[in-house]
VONU-473808 format. One record per residue (C-alpha): x, y, z. Coordinates in pm, 1 decimal, decimal comma, m for minus. Example, Ala and Ser with C-alpha at 12.3 -4.5 7.8 and 13.67 -1.06 7.14 Angstrom:
% residues 2
{{1230,0; m450,0; 780,0}} {{1367,0; m106,0; 714,0}} 
//
This chain:
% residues 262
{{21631,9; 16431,8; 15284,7}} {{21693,0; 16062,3; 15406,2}} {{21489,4; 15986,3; 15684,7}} {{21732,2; 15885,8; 16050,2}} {{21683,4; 15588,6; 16233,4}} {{21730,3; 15719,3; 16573,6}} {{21602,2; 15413,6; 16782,6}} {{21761,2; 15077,3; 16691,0}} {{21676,9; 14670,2; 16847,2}} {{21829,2; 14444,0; 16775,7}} {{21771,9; 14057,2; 16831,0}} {{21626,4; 14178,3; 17171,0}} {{21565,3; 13874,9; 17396,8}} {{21440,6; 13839,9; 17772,1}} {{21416,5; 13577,8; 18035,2}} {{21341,6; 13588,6; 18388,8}} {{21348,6; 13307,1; 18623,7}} {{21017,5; 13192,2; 18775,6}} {{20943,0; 12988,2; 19055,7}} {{20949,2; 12643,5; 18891,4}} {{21120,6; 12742,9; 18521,6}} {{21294,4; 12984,6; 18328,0}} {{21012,6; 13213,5; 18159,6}} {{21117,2; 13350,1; 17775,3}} {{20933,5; 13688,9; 17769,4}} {{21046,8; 13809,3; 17445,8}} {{21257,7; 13653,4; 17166,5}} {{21424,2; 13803,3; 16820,3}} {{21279,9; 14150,8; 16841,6}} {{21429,1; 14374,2; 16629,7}} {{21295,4; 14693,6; 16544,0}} {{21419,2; 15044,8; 16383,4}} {{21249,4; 15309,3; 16427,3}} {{21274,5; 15670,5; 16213,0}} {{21235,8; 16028,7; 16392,6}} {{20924,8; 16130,5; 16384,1}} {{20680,1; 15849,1; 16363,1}} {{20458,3; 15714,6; 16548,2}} {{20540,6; 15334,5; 16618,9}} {{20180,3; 15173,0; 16799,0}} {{20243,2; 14813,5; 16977,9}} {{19958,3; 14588,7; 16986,0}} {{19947,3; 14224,1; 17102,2}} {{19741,5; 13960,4; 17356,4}} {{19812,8; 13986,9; 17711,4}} {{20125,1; 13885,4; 17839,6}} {{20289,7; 13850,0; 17566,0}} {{20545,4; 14139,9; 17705,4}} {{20488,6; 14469,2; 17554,2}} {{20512,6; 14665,8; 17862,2}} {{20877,4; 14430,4; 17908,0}} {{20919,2; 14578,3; 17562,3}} {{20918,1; 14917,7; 17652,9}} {{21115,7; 14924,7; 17958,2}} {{21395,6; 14748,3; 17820,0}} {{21374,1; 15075,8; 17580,2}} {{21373,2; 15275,4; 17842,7}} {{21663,7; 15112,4; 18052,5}} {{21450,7; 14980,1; 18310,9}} {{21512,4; 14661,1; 18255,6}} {{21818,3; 14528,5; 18018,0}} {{21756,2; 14252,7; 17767,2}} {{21878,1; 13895,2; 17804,9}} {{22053,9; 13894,7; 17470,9}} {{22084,8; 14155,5; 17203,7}} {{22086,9; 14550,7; 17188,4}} {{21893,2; 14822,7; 17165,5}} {{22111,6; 15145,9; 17070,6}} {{21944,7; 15528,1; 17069,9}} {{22166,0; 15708,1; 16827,4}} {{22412,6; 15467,7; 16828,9}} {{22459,6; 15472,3; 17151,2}} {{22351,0; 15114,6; 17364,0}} {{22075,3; 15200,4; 17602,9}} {{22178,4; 15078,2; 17947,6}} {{22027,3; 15291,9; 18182,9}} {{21716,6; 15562,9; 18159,4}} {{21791,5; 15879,2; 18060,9}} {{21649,7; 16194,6; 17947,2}} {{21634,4; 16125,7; 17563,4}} {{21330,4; 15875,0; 17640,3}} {{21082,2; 16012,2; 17872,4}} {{20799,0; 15775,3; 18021,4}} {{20429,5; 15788,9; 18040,1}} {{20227,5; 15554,5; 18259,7}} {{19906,9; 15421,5; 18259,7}} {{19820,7; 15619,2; 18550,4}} {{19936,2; 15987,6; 18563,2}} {{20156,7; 15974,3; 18861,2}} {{20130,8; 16324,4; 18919,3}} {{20283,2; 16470,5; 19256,2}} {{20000,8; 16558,6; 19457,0}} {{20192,4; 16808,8; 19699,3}} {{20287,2; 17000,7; 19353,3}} {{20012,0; 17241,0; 19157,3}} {{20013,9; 17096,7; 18775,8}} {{20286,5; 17413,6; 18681,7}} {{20486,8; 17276,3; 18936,5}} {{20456,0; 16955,3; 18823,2}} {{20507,4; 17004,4; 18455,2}} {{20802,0; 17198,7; 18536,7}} {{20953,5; 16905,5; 18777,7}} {{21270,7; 16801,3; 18524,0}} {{21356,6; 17161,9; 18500,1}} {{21365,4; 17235,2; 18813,1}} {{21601,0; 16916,1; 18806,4}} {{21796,5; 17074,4; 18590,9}} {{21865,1; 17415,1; 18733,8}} {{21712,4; 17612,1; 18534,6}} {{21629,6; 17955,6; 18633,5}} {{21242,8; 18032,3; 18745,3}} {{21179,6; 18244,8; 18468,2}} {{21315,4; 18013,2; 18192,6}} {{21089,8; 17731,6; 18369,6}} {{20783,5; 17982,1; 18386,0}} {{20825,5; 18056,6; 18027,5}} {{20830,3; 17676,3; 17897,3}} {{20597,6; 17552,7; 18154,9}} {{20324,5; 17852,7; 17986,5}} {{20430,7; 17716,8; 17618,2}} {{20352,0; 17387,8; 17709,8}} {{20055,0; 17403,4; 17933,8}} {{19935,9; 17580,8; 17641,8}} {{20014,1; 17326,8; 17394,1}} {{19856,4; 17049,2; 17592,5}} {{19505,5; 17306,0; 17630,2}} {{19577,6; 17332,5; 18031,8}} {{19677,0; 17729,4; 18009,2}} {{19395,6; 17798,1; 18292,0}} {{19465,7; 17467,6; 18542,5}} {{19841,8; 17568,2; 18590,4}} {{19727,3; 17660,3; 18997,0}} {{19541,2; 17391,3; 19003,6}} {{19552,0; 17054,5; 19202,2}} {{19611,8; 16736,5; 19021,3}} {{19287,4; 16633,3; 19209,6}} {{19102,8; 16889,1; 19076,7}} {{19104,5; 16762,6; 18738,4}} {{18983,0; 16527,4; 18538,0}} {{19104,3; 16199,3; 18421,7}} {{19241,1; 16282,8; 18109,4}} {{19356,5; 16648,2; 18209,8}} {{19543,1; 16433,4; 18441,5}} {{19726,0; 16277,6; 18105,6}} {{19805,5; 16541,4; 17952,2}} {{19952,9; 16720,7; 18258,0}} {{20140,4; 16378,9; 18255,3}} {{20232,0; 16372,9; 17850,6}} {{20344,5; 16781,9; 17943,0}} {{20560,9; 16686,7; 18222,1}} {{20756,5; 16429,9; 17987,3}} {{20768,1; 16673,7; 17668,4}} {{20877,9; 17009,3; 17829,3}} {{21203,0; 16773,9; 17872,3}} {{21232,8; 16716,4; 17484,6}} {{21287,3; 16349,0; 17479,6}} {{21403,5; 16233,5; 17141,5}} {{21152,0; 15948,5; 17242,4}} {{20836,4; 15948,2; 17419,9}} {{20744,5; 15614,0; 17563,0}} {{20376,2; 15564,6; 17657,3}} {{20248,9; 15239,9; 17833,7}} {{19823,1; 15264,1; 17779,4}} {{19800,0; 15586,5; 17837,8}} {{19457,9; 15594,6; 17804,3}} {{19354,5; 15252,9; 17947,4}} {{19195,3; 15363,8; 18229,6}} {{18996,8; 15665,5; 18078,6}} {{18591,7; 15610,3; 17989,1}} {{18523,0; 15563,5; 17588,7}} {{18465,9; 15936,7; 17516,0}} {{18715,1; 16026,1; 17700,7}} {{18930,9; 15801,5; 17531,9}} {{18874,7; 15939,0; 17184,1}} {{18926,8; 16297,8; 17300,0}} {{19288,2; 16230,9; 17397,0}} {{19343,4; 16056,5; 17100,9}} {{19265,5; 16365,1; 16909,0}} {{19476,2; 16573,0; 17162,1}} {{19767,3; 16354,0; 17157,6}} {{19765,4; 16364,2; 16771,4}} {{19749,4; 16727,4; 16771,9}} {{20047,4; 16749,2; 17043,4}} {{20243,0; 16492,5; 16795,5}} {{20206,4; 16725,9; 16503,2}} {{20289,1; 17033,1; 16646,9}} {{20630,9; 16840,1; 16826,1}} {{20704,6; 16604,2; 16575,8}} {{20839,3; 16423,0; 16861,1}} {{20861,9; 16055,8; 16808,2}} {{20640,4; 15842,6; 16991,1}} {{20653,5; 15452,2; 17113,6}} {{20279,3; 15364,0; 17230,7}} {{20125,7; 15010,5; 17348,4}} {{19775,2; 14980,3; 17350,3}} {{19492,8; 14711,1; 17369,6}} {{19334,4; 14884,9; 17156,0}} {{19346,7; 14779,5; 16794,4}} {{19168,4; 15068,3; 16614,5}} {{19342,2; 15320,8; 16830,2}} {{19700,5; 15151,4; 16775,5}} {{19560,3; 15180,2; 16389,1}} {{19414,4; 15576,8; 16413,5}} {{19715,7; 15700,1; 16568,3}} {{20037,1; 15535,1; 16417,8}} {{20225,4; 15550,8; 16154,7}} {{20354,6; 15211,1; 16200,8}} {{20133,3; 14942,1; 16456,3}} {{20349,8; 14634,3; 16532,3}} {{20203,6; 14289,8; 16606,0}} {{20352,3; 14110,9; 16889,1}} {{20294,4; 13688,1; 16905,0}} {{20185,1; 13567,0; 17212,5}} {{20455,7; 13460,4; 17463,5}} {{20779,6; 13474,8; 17387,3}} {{20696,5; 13826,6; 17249,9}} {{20791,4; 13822,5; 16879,0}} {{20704,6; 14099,6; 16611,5}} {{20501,5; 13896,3; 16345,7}} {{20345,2; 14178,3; 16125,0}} {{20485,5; 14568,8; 16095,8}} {{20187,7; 14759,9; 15937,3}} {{20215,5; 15071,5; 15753,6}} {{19869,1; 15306,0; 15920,8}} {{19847,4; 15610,4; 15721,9}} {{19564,6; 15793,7; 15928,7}} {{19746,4; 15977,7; 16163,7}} {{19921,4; 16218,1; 15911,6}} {{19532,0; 16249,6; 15723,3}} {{19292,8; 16555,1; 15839,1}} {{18947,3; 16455,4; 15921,7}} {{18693,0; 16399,4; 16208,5}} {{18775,5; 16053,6; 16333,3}} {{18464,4; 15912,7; 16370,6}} {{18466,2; 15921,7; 15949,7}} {{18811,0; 15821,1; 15949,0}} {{18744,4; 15483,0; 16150,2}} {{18468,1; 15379,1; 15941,4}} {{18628,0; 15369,8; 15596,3}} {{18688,9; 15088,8; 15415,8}} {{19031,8; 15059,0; 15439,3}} {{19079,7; 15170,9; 15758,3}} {{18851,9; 14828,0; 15875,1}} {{19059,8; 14586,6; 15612,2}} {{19358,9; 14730,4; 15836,7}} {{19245,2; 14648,7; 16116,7}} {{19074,4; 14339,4; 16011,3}} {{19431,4; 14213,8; 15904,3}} {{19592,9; 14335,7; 16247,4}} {{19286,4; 14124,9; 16431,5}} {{19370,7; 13797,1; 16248,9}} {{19811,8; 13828,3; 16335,2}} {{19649,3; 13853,6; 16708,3}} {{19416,6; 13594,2; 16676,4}} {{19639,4; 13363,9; 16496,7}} {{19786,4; 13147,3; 16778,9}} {{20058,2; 12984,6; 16528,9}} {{20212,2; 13304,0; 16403,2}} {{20558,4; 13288,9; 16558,2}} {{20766,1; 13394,1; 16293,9}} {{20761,2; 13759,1; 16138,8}} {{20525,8; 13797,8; 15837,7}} 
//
């Protein structure tokens, strides 16, 4: 079976006036991405990933060109791309059930349905026993998943996710990698991530994408076959060819000159 492009840029370009100029954030991006994968977005600062995303999202719309989600163009948010922050953003006057179950509730669906789903997914995300619980009573990256739950019990086609894991301590760090690996096998959902992090842009996609510093262009797309392989991760990230990957996404970054797609 052919594989579907589901998520399509296209000559995506951005500009925002500043106080003394006109600032080019991004320029020429165009991107297409399958159902399924997992696309990882790497790049120096500023160079307008996050802009990136929230133009996918509808937050913000592009200067020039299009970005179309099943054909249709994106010009607003909506509930086939669902959002995940940096920081959890979790209702604190809500128990995590409650929050999880937030977009149904939206919806009108009936308490029982939402029980039922909200169960399924607290399950999925390994927070079956925190469902009572305050957001403040757990930890940081409980916190993310209750997050990551709250935006997949929705079924985006898409699920956009803005260093999700920026703010959590090293071990913590590789834990939810692991769990949000195991939460994109079991959904197949596909999944738009920007990260800092080279290595964990190159352990968790299927594609990483190498953004120019400003105006954002894409200057290598990377095929990272790790994410689909079984094994402890620690092994994984040590290989051989797992470091000449991410050797080779290092020098795009560090390459000052690379403007134009490789």
């Amino acid at each position: 079976m052919a594989s579907t492009s589901i998520l399509n840029l296209r000559q995506v370009e951005l500009t925002y006036p500043s106080r003394d100029n006109v600032v080019q954030a991004l320029a020429d991006i165009s991107i297409n991405v399958t159902a399924g994968e997992f696309i990882c977005i790497v790049g120096p600062s500023g160079c307008g990933k996050t802009s990136l995303l929230k133009i996918i999202a509808g937050f913000v719309q592009p200067s020039d060109g299009e970005v179309l989600m099943d054909g249709r163009r994106i010009t607003e948010p909506a509930a086939d791309r669902g959002m995940v922050f940096q920081q959890p953003a979790l209702y604190p006057w809500l128990n995590v059930a409650e929050n999880v179950a937030f977009g149904l509730r939206m919806r009108g669906l009936s308490g029982r349905e939402r029980v039922k789903r909200v169960d399924t997914m607290l399950d999925l995300v390994g927070l079956h026993d925190f469902g009572r619980r305050a957001p403040y009573e757990l930890s940081g990256g409980m916190q993310q998943r209750a997050a990551i739950a709250r935006v997949l019990i929705n079924e985006p086609r898409v699920m956009l996710m803005d260093e999700p894991f920026g703010a959590l301590d090293a071990l913590t760090r590789e834990h939810m990698q692991e769990e949000l690996l195991k939460i994109w096998r079991a959904t197949h959902t596909t999944i738009i991530l920007i990260t800092h992090s080279v290595e964990e842009a190159i352990y968790l996609g299927t594609r990483t994408l190498v953004m120019s510093p400003r105006p954002g262009r894409i200057v290598a797309d990377i095929p990272t076959p790790f994410s689909r392989e079984a094994g402890e991760s620690r092994a994984i990230k040590s290989r051989a060819d797992f470091i000449a990957i991410r050797e080779n996404v290092l020098a795009y970054i560090w390459r000052p000159s690379a403007q134009q797609p490789a």
